[in-house]
C-alpha positions in Angstrom: -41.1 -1.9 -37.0 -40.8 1.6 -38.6 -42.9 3.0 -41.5 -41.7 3.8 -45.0 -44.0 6.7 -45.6 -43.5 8.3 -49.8 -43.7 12.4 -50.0 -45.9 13.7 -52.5 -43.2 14.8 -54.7 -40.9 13.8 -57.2 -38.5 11.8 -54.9 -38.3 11.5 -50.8 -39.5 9.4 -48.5 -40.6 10.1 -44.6 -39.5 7.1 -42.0 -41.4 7.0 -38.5 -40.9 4.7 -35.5 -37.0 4.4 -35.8 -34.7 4.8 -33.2 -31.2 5.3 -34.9 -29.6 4.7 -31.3 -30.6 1.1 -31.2 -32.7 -0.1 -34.8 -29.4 -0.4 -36.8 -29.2 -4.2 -36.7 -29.1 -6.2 -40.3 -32.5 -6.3 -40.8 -33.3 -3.0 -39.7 -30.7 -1.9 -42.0 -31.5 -3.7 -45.2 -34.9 -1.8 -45.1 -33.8 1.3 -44.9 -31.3 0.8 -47.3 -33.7 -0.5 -49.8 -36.0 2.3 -48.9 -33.5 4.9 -49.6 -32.5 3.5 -53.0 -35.8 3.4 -54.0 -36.8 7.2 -53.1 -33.0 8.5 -53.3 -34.2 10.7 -50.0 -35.0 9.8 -46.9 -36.5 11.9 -44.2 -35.7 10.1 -40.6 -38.2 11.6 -37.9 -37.6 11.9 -34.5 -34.0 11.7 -33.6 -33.2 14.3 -30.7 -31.4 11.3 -29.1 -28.8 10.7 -31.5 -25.7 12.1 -30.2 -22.7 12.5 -32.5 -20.4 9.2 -31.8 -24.0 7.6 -32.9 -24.3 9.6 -35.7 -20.7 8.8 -36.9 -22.0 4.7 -36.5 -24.7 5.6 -39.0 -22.6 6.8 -41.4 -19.9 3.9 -40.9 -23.1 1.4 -41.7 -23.3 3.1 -45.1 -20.3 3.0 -46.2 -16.7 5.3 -45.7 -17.0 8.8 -43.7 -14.9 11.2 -45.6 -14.0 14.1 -43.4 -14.3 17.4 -45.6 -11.8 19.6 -47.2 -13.2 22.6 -44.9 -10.9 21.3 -42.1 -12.1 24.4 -39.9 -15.7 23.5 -39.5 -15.8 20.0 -38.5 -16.2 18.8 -35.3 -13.4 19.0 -32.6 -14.0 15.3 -31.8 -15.6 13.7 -34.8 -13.6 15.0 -37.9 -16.3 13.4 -40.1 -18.9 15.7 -39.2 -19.0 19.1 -41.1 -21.1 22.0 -39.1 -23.7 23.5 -41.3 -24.6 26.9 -39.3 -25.5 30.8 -39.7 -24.2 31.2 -36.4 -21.0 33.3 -36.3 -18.7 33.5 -33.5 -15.7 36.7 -34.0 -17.5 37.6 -37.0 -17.3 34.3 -38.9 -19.6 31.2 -39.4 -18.7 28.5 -37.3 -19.8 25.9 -40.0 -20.8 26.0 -43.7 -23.4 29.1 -44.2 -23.9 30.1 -47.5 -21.5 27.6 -49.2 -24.2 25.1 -50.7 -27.0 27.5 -51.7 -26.5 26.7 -55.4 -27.6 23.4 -57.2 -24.4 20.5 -56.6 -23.8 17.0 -55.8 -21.3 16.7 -52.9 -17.8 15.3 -53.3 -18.1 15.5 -57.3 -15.2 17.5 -57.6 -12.7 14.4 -55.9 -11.8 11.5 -57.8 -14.2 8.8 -56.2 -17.5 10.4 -55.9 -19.9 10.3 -52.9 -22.1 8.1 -52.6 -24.1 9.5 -49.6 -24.8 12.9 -47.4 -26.6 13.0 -44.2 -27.4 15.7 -41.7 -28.8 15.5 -38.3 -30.5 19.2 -37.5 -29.9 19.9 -33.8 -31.5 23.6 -34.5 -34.1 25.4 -36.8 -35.2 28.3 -37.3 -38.8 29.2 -37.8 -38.0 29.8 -41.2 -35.6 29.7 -44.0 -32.6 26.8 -44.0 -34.6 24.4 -46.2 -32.7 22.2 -48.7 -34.1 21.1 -52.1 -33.7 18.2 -53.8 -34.1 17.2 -57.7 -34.7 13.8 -59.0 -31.9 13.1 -61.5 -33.2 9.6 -62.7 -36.8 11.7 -63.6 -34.6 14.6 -65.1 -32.3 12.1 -67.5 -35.8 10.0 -68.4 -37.3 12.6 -69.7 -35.1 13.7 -72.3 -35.7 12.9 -76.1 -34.2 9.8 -77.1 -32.0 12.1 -79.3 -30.4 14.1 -76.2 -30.1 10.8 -74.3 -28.1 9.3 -77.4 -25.8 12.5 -77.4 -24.3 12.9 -73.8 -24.7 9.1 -72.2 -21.0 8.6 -72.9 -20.1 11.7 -72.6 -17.1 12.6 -69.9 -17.5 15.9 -67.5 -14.5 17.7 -66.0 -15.2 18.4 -62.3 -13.1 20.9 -60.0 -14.1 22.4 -56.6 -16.3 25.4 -57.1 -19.7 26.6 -58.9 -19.4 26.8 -62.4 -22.5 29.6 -62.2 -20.5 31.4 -60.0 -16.8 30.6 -60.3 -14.9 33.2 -57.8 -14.7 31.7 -54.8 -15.0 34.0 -52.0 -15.4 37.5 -53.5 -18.9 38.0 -52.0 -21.3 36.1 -53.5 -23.9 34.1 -51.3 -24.1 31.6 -54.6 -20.0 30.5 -54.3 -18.6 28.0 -52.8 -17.5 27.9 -49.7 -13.5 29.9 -49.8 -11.0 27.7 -49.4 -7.5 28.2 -47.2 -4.8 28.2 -49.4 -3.8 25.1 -48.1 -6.8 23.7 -49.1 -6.7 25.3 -52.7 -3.9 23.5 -53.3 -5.6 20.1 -52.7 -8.0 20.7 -56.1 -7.5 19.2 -58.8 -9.4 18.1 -61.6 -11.2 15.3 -62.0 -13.5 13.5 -64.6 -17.0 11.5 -64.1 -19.4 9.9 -66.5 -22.4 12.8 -67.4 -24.5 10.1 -67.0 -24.0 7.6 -64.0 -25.6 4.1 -64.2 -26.4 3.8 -60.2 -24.6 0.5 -58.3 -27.3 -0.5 -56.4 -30.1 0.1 -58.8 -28.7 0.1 -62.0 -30.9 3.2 -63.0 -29.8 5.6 -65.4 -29.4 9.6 -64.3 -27.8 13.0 -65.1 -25.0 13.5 -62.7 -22.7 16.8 -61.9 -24.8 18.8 -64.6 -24.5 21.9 -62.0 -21.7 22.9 -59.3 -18.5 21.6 -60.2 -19.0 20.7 -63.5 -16.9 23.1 -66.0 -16.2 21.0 -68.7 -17.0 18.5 -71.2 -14.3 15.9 -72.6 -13.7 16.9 -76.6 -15.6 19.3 -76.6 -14.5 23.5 -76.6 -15.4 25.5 -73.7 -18.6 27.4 -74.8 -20.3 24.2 -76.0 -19.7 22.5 -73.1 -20.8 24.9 -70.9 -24.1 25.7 -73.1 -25.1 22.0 -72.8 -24.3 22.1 -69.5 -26.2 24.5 -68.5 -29.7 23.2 -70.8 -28.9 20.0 -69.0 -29.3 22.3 -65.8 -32.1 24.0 -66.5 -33.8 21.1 -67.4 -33.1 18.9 -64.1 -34.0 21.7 -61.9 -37.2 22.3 -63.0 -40.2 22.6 -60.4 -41.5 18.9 -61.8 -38.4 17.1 -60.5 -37.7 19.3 -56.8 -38.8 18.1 -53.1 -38.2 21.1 -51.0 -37.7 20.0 -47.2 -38.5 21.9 -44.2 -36.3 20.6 -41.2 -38.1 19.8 -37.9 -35.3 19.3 -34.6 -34.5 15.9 -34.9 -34.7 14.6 -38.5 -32.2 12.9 -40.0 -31.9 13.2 -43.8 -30.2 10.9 -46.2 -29.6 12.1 -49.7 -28.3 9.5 -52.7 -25.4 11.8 -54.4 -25.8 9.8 -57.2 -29.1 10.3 -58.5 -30.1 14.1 -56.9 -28.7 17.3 -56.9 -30.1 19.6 -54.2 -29.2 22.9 -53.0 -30.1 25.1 -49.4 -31.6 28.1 -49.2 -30.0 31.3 -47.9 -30.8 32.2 -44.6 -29.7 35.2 -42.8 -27.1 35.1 -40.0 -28.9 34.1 -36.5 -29.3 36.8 -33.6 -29.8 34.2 -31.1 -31.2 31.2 -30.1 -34.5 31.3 -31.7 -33.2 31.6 -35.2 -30.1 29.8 -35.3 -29.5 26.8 -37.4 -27.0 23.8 -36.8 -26.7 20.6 -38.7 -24.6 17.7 -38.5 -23.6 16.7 -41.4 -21.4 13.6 -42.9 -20.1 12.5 -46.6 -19.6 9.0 -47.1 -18.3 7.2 -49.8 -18.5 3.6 -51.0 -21.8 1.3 -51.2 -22.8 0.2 -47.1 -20.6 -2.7 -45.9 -23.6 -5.4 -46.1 -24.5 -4.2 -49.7 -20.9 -5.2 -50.6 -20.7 -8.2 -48.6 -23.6 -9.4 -50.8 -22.3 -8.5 -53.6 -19.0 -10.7 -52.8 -21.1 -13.6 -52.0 
């Protein structure tokens, strides 16, 4: 049986002695599951294995694999994995390289939210490439009673994008990743609770407060943006972050629900010894045995 083991941070978890090739039955499953919802990361060791049709089960145990809008950087065979890279081939990134180096939850900008991301890191460098994580739940308990009172029914407008750095693909490393135009005219706008009771656990947390978050239902433009920004100064804070340092074979589950986390900008890789790829997939929906439960 594998080992739960908590990080000495805010939020995380490490697992040990799982084989994601052949530990995914029911029990397996439901332990992991209730691990993850408890520590809203998980950090799966030891994975080198997992190829990417196995990779695709995992995410199909956890609910609905939702191929991204960046329809160039996903795999050739397995649309639901996205490439996460700074290796460029003709002079561009072959995956997602500095598109996520600001503080977002992913898929909050489509009408259903995500539920869960996962990567799979196939290569490293020595340094750089981490991803940070902040505890959403911690952020949104710590807030006066007062604040809490004022925005838990309030409604956020989300679009594709950073709202810290809106102009997609005029140089910044801090915007989101440029779209086609093809793909810019899939965005719309879309509207989530600022403060999302979790399905599974039923805990309270801040959610969207930075990324695609530009606006706040009935209320004008600059006081929306002003609270959402104190919202995201507050969440980000060193108190509620787990930085992770990716070793060749982890897998790591993030809960877009209750985190935001950002990557860190890395330089472009001159070969081998400092490239960096990652699979990674965005799933939607509560796992299939959580909802069969839930029927019951």
């Amino acid at each position: 049986m594998f080992e739960i083991i908590p990080m000495d941070a805010p939020l995380g978890a490490e697992v040990v002695g799982l084989d994601l090739n052949r530990d995914r039955d029911e029990p397996a499953l439901r332990a992991l599951l209730t691990a993850f919802h408890h520590h809203q990361v998980l950090v799966i060791r030891d994975q080198q294995a997992l190829d990417a049709a196995s990779f695709v089960a995992l995410a199909l145990a956890l609910g609905r694999p939702q191929p991204h809008i960046l329809t160039h950087m996903r795999h050739p065979e397995h649309p639901e994995i996205l490439f996460l890279s700074n290796v460029f081939r003709d002079g561009k990134p072959i995956g997602v390289y500095d598109g996520a180096a600001y503080w977002h939850t992913d898929m909050s900008y489509e009408a259903e939210p995500g539920t869960t991301t996962m990567v799979h890191c196939l290569q490293t460098p020595p340094g750089g490439g981490d991803t940070r994580f902040a505890n959403m739940v911690a952020a949104y308990e710590a807030l006066s009673d007062d604040m809490k009172a004022r925005i838990d029914d309030l409604t956020v407008l989300h679009h594709y994008g950073n709202r810290q750095d809106p102009v997609e693909g005029a140089g910044s490393r801090t915007a989101a990743s440029p779209l086609t135009e093809a793909q810019r005219r899939q965005v719309k706008n879309y509207f989530h609770p600022l403060v999302m009771r979790h399905p599974v656990t039923g805990r309270k947390a801040l959610y969207g407060v930075s990324g695609s978050s530009f606006g706040i239902v009935g209320m004008d433009d600059a006081a929306a943006t002003a609270l959402l920004d104190e919202l995201a100064a507050h969440a980000t804070r060193e108190q509620f972050i787990y930085s992770h340092r990716y070793r060749v074979g982890d897998v790591v589950l993030w809960d877009n629900l209750s985190t935001l986390h950002s990557a860190s900008l890395i330089d472009p890789a001159t070969g081998p010894e400092d490239s960096r790829l990652l699979h990674r997939i965005s799933v939607k929906g509560l796992a299939p045995i959580l909802q069969d439960a839930a029927g019951a």
